[in-house]
C-alpha positions in Angstrom: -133.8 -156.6 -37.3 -136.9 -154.3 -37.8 -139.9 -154.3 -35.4 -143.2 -153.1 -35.9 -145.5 -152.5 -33.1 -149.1 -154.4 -33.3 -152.5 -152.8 -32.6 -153.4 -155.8 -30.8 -152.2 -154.8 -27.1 -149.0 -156.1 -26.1 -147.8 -158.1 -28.9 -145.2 -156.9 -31.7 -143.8 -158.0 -34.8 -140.2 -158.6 -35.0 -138.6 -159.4 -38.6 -135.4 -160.9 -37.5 -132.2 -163.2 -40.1 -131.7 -166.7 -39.3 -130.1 -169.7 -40.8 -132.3 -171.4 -43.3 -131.3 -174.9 -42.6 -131.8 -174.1 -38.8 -135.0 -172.8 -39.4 -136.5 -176.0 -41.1 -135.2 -178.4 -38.2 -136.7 -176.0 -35.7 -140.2 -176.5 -38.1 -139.6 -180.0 -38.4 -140.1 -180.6 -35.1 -142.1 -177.9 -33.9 -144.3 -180.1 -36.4 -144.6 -183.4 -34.3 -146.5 -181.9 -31.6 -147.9 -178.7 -33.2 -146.4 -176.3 -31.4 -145.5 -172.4 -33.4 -142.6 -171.0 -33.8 -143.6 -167.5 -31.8 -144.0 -169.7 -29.0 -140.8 -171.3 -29.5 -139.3 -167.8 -29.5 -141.4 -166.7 -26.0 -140.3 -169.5 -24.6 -136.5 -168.5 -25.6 -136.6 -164.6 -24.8 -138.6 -165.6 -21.4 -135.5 -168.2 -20.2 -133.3 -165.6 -21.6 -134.7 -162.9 -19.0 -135.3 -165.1 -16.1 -131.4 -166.4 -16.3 -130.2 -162.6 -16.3 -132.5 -161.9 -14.2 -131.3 -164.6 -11.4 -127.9 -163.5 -12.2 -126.9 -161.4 -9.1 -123.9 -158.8 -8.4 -121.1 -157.7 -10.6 -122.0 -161.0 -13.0 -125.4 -159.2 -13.8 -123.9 -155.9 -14.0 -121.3 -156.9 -16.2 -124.2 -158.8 -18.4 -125.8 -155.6 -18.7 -123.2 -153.6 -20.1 -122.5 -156.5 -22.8 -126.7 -156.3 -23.6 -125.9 -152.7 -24.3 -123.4 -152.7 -26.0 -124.6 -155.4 -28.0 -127.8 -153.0 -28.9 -125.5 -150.1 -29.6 -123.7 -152.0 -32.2 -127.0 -153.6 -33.6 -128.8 -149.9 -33.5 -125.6 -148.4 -35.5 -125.3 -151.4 -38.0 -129.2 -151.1 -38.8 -128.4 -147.2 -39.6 -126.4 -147.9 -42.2 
């Protein structure tokens, strides 16, 4: 995954690998009401947030740590 910060304010650019067929569906019927996939994707990181977010305790803590993790591994892998 690269980003690449805009000069429009708040917005970025994120390149990022998905599944082809995947990708197509989610086109397909983005399609029927004309909706864009970078809203699709706001939508997605926004619920993402808002559920750890609500998540309280040693649940959230714990979440946290995976997060990081999770970005450790993805910072190291893009090193390479």
């Amino acid at each position: 995954m690269s980003i690449k910060i805009s000069d429009k304010g708040k917005k970025i650019r994120v390149n990022i690998t998905i599944d082809k067929l995947l990708l197509e569906q989610a086109k397909t019927k983005l399609g029927l009401f004309g909706g864009k996939l970078s809203t699709l994707f706001n939508a997605y990181l926004n619920d993402f947030v808002e559920s750890i977010d609500k998540k309280g305790g040693e649940e959230k803590k714990e979440l946290i740590r995976k997060i990081n993790e999770l970005e450790k591994r993805m910072n190291k892998i893009e090193k390479q």
